[in-house]
C-alpha positions in Angstrom: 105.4 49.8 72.5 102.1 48.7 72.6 100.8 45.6 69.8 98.6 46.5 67.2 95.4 46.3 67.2 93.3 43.1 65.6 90.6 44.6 63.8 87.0 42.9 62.8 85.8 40.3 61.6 88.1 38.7 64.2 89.2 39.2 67.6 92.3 36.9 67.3 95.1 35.9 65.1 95.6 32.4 65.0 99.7 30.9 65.4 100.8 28.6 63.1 104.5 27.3 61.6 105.4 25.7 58.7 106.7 22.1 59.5 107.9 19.0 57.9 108.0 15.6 59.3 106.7 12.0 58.5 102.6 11.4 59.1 103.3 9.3 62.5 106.7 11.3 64.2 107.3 14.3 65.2 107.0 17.5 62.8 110.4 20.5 62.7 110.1 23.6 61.8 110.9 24.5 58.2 112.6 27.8 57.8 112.0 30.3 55.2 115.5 31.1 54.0 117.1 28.0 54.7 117.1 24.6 55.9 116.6 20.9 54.8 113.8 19.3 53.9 113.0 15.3 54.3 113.6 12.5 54.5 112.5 11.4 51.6 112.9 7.1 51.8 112.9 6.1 47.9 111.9 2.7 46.9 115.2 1.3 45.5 116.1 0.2 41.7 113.9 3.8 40.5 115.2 7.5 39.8 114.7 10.1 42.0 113.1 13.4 40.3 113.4 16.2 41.9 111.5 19.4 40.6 112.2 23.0 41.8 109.6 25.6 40.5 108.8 29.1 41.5 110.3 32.8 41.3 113.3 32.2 43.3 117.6 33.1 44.5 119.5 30.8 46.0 120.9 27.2 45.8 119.3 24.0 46.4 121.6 20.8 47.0 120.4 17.0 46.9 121.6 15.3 49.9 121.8 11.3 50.8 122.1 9.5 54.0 122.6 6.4 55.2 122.6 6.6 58.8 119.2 7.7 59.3 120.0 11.6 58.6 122.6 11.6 60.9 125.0 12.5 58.4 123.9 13.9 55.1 126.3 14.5 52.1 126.1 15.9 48.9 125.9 14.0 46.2 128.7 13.6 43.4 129.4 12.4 40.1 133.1 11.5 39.1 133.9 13.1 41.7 132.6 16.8 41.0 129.7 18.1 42.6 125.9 16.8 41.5 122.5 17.8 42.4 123.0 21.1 42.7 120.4 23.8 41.0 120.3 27.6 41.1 117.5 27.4 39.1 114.1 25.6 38.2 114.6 22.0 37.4 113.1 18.8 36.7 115.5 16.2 36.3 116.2 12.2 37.7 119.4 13.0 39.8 120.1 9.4 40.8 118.3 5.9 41.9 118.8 4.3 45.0 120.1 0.7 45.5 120.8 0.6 49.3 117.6 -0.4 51.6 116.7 2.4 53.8 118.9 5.4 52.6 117.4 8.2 53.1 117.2 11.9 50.4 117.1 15.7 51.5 116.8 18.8 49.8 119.0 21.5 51.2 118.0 25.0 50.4 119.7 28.3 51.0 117.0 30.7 49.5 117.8 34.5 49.2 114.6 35.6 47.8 111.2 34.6 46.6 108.8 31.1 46.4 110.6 28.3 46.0 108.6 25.4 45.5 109.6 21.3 45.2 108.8 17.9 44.9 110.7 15.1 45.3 109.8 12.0 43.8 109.7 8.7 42.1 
């Protein structure tokens, strides 16, 4: 099958990915149903917001880690699960008191924009 053809005003179709990564390390590729995004470092002693906006399915979990990102766990409250939204939010979902820990959104999005921010 032969590719379509690229019509005027251009001759090309420039590649690009969507990517996440700090300013001075290396960038991965975000996926667009699914995936984590950070690390997010918070400053300790503050809350962390997080803020979900946009027409969107699916489940978004706050994750922590300690070991870099090596591991990354969900975050919990008495036990039960916490930090987890199946719909727009914009709420403090905790406040870091260990130096260096490190905060990730996991998403699992079945359909539409899902936008966030994650900050303090």
């Amino acid at each position: 099958m032969a590719p379509p053809l690229i019509q005027a005003p251009a001759g090309f179709v420039p590649e690009f990915a969507v990517s996440f990564g700090p300013r001075s390390g290396e960038s991965r590729p975000v996926d667009v149903a699914s995936g984590a995004i950070g690390p997010f470092t918070p400053d300790p002693g503050r809350p962390i917001w997080v803020t979900l906006a946009g027409t969107w399915s699916g489940t978004v979990s706050v994750l922590r880690s300690t070991d870099g990102g090596a591991t990354r766990r969900p975050l919990t409250l008495a036990g039960g699960a916490w930090g987890i939204f199946t719909a727009n939010a914009q709420e403090a979902v905790g406040e870091e008191t260990v130096a260096g820990a490190t905060w990730w959104l996991d998403f699992q999005r079945t359909s539409g924009i899902l936008a966030y921010e994650v900050a303090q």
